[in-house]
N, C-alpha and C positions, 0 to 999 in steps of 0.2 A: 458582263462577267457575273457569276452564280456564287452567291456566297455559301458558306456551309449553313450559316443560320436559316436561308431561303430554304437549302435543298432540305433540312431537318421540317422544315414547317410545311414543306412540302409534299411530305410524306407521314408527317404525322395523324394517327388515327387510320392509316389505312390497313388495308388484306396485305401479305407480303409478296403475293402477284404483281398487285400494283402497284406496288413500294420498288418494286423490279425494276417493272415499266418506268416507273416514274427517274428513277434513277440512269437507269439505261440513257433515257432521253434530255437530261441533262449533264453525263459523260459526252452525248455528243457537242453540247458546246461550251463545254469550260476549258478554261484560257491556263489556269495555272496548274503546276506538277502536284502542287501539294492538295489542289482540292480533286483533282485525278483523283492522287490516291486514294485518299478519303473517301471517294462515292465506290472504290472498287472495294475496299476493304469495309463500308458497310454492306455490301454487294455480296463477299462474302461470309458475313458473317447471316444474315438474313437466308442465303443458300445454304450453309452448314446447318441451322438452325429447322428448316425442312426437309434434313434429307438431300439435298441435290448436292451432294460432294465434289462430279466432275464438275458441272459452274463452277460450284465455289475454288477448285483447283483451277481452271481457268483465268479467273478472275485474280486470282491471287497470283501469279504467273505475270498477267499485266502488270499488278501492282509492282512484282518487284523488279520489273523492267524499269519502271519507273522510281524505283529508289533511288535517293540519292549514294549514300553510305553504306559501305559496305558489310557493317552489322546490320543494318537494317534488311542489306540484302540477303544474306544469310537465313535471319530470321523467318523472312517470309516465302526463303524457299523451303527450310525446315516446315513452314505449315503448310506447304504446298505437298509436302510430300506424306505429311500428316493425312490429311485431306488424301491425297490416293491411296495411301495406304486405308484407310476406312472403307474407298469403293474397290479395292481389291486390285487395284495397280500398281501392281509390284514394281514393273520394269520402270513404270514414269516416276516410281518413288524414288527408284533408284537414281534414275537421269535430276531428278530434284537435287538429292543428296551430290552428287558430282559437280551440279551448277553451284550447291552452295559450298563445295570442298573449292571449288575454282576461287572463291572469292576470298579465301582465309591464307592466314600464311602458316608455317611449319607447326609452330606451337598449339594453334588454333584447331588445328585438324581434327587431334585426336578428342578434342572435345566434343566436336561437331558430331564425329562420327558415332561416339556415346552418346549424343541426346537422339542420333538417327538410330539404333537400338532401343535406348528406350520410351520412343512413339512407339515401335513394334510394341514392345509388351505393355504398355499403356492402353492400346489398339485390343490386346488378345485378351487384356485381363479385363475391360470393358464389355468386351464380346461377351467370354464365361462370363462375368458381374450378372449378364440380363439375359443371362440361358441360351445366348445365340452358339452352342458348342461349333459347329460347324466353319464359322465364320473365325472360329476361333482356333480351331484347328489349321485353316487356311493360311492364317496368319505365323502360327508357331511354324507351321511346318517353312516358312518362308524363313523364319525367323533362327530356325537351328542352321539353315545354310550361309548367314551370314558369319564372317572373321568376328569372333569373340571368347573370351577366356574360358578357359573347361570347365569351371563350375558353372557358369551362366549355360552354357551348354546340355549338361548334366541337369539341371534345373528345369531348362523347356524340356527337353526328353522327356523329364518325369510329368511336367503337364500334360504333353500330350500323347503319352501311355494311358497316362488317366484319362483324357478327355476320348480316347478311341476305346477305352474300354467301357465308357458309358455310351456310347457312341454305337457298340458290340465290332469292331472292326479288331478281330483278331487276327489279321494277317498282317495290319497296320502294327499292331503290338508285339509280336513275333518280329518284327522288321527291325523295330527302335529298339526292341532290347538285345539285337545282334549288335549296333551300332556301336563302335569302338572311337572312341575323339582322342585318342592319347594320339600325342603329337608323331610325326612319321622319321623314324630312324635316321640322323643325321648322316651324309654320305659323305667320307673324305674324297677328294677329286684328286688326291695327289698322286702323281706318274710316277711309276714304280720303278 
């Protein structure tokens, strides 16, 4: 059995290549849940820190397979969704946010699903923050199709009016400023 102090001493002073490998290779044989986790969620944090997002959404996937708790499960599918959201995977972010809606009860929900917003604009205003426009528009534009309150709505719009008008995509800003979010005419059903 591999203790965590092994696996740290193990890896300390190395390339993050090899801190992978080395890791990798004793995920193959430890015996307990918690030091699982442990090697996968340094695993991910070592992936996130390079660049390599799908890993690290992978990795973190296992982890929370492996949770006990189901705050804890939550949690780490909220990063898992974090994490595909930053390598541009909408749909897997989506299926994250669903796994971690499974695990909460009524009350819970609507929290969850406000911190699963605001990764999105955490994600977009990151992007703009270090001049990636593009990656940032990618993001909003994903980000005005999710269920959320009309001024939050009204808000990314105006991002990314702005962000396409630096951007010169006037057909995109002709587009958003047709876009109407007032909510759609209540319909009475009742038989006449």
């Amino acid at each position: 059995m591999v203790t965590k102090e092994e696996i740290e001493y193990s890896i300390r002073g190395k390339d993050d290549f090899v801190k992978i490998d080395k890791l990798k290779r004793h995920l193959k044989t430890v015996d307990s849940l918690d030091t699982k986790k442990y090697i996968l969620l340094m695993l991910v944090n070592i992936c996130e820190a390079r660049g390599l997002y799908k890993e690290a959404a992978r990795y973190i996937a296992n982890a929370s397979e492996v949770a006990i708790t189901y705050k804890e499960k939550v949690d780490l599918y909220l990063r898992e969704a974090e994490l595909e959201i930053k390598d541009n995977q909408f749909e897997s972010a989506d299926r994250s946010l669903n796994s971690a809606l499974s695990c909460t009860n009524l009350k819970e929900k609507p929290l969850v699903v406000s911190r699963y917003l605001d990764l999105y604009r955490a994600v977009g205003k990151a992007a703009e923050d270090t001049g990636k426009k593009r990656k940032a528009v990618e993001v909003y534009e994903k980000l005005i199709q999710l269920k959320q309150p009309f001024e939050k709505k009204v808000e990314i719009r105006d991002k990314l009016i702005e962000l396409h008008e630096a951007l010169g995509h006037i057909r995109d800003v002709e587009r958003l400023k047709r876009i109407d979010f007032r909510e759609p005419p209540k319909i009475d059903f009742r038989p006449y």
